[in-house]
C-alpha positions in Angstrom: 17.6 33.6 -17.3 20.4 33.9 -19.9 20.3 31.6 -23.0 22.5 31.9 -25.6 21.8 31.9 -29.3 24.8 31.1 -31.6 25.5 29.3 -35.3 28.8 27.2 -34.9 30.8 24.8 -37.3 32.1 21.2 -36.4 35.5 22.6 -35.3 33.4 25.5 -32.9 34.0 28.3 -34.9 31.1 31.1 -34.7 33.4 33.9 -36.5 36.1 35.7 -38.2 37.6 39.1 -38.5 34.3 39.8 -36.6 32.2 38.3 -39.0 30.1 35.3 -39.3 32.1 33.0 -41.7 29.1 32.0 -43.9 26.3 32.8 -45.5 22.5 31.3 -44.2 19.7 33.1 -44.7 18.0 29.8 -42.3 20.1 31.1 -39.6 19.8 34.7 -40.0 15.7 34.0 -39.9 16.0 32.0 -36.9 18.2 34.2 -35.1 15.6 36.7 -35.9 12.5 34.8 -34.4 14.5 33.7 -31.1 15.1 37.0 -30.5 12.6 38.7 -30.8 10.2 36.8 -29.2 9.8 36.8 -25.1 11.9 39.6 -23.2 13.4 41.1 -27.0 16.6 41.5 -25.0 19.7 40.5 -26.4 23.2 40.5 -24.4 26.2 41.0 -25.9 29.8 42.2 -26.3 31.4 45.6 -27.4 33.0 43.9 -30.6 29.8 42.2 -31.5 27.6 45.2 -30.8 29.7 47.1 -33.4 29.4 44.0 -35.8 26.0 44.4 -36.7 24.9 46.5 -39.4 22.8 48.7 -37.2 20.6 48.6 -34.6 18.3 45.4 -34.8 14.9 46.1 -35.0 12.4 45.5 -32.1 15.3 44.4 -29.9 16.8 45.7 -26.8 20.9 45.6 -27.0 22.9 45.1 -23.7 26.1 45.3 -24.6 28.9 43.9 -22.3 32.6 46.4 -22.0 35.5 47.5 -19.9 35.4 50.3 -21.6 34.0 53.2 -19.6 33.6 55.6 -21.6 31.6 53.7 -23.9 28.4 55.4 -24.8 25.4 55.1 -27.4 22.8 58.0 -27.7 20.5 55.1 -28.8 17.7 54.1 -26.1 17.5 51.1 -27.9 21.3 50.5 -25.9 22.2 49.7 -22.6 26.0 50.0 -21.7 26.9 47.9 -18.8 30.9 47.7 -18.0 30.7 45.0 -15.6 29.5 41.1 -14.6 27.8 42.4 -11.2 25.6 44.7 -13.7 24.7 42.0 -15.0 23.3 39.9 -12.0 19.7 41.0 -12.1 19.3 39.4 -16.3 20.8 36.6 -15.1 18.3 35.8 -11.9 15.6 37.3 -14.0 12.9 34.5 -14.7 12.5 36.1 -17.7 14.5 35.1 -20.9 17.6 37.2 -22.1 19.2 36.2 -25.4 23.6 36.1 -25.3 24.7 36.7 -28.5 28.5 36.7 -28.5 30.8 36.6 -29.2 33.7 34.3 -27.6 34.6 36.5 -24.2 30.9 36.8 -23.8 29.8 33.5 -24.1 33.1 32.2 -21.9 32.3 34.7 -19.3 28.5 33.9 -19.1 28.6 29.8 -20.2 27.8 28.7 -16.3 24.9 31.0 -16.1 23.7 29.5 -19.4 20.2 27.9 -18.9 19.3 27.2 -22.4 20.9 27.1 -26.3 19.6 27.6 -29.4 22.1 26.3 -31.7 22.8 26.5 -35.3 25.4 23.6 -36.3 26.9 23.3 -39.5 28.0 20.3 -40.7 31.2 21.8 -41.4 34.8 22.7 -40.3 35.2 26.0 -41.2 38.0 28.3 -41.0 37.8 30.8 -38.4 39.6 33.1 -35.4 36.6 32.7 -32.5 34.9 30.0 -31.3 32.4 28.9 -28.9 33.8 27.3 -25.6 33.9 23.4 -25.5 31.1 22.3 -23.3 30.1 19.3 -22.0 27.1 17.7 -23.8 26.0 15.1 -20.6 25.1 18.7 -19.2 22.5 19.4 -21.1 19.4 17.9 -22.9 18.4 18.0 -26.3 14.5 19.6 -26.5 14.3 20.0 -30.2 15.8 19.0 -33.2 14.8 20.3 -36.7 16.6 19.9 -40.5 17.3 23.4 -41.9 16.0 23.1 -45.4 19.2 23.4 -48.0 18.4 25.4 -51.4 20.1 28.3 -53.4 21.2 30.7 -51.1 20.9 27.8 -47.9 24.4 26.3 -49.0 25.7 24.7 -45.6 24.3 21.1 -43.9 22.9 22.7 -40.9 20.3 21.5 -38.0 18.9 24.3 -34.9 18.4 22.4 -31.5 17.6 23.6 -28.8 19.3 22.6 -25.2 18.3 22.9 -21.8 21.0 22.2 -18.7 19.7 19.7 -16.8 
């Protein structure tokens, strides 16, 4: 089962220059518990893979290229260069977090069972974006405020969605 996990502005945007285009610490902590709870598997592409600032801990990364010569040393990687690699995640029961970014989350949205959104109250300025989806699809499980403070600057709210 693939659910994707993603923080996105009013206008959709979830990144620039191949970087999130804000600061919340909220965000960053939920992102953290989602993933590491259940399978601790997170799906994602190349350009996101090379994104983070290292390996996240007590995580599995799949990460998603053409490229076939891409390798990591890492055991904490899996490489996988194509969809059909990906068939056994997505009719796993089990839960596999999608991270992103944009060809990723376009490529896998139909096979989306659940989302654990971050929305800012905000348009922000930004070069990818998550695809338009339609909302009748899916039903709202949770709702919860993020808290603002100091270094929690943005209007946000995580929901959680399951396609109905």
């Amino acid at each position: 089962m693939l659910s994707f996990v993603v923080a996105v502005a009013k206008n959709n945007v979830i990144g620039i220059d191949n970087k999130m285009p804000w600061y919340l610490p909220n965000d960053l902590k939920k992102f953290k518990e989602v993933t590491t709870s259940k399978t601790r598997t997170m799906i994602m592409g190349r350009k996101t893979f090379e994104s983070l600032p290292q390996i996240l801990k007590d995580r599995h990364h799949i990460v998603l290229t053409r490229d076939k010569n891409y390798k990591s040393d890492d055991k904490r990687v899996t490489i996988i260069n194509s969809q059909e690699q990906l068939e056994s995640y997505i009719k796993d029961e089990k839960e596999y977090f999608v991270i992103g970014g944009e060809e990723i989350f376009s490529l896998l949205f139909p096979y989306a069972s659940r989302m654990y959104l971050t929305e800012i109250d905000e348009d922000i300025e930004g070069d990818t974006f998550l695809p338009e989806y339609d909302e009748k699809e899916w039903k709202v499980i949770e709702v919860k405020e993020g808290i603002l403070d100091e270094e929690n600057k943005h209007v946000h709210v995580f929901k959680t969605l399951e396609r109905k």
